[in-house]
C-alpha positions in Angstrom: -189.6 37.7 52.7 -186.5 39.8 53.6 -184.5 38.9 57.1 -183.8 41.7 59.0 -180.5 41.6 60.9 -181.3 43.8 63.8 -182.0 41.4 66.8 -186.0 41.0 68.1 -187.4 42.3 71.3 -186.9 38.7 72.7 -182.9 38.1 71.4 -182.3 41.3 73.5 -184.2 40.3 76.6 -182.0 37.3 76.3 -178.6 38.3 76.2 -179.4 41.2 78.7 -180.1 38.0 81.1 -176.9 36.0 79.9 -174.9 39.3 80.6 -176.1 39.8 84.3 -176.3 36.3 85.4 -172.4 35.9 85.5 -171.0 36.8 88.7 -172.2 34.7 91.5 -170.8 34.9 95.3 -171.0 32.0 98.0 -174.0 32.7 100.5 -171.6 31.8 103.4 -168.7 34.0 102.2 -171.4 36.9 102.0 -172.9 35.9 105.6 -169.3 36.2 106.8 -168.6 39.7 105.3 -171.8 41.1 107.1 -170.7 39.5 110.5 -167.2 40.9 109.7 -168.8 44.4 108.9 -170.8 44.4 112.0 -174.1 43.1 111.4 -175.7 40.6 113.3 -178.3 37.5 112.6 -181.8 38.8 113.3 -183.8 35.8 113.1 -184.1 33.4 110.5 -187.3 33.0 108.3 -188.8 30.2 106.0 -186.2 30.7 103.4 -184.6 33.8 104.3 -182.0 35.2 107.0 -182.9 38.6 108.4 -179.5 40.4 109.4 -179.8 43.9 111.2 -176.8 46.4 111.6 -177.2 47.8 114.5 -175.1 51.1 114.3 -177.5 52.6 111.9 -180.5 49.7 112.7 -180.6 48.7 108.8 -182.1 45.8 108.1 -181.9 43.3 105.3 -182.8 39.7 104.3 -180.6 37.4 102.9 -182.3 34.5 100.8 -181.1 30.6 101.7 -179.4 29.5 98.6 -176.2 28.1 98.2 -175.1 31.1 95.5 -176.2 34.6 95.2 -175.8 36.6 92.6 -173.4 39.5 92.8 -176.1 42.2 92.3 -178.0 40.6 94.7 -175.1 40.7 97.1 -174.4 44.4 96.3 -177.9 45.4 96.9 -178.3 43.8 100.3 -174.6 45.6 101.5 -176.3 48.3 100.3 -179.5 48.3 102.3 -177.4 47.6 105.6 -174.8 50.6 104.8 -171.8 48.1 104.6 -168.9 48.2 102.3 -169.7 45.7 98.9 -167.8 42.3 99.3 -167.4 42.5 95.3 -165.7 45.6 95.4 
């Protein structure tokens, strides 16, 4: 039986996960870059703040953990028309 050395379906799935799980950003320091930018606490859910920006009435939830991941964080600046906080 002959080893192939290409990597299997799964190895990829893997290291694609390793390579997008590295950058995380504070939930607090995000929070504080919305206020900052404008946008204001909505209401808070079960495990989720709702923030609205009320020049263009955007509206995006922010979960309740203690870290967020920085695509995460991009995509909810996104969704309320704000500058990144990641750059």
């Amino acid at each position: 039986m002959s080893h192939s050395s290409s990597p299997t379906a799964e190895t990829k799935l893997l290291s694609i996960a390793i390579k997008y799980d590295g950058q995380r950003l504070k939930r607090r320091d995000l929070v504080r870059h919305l206020q900052q930018s404008g946008c204001q606490l909505l209401r808070e859910g079960g495990s989720h703040s709702v923030f609205v920006n009320p020049t263009n009435r955007k509206v995006s939830t922010v979960p309740r953990h203690n870290e967020i991941n920085d695509y995460l964080a991009r995509k909810i600046c996104r969704d309320l028309e704000v500058p990144s906080p990641t750059g």
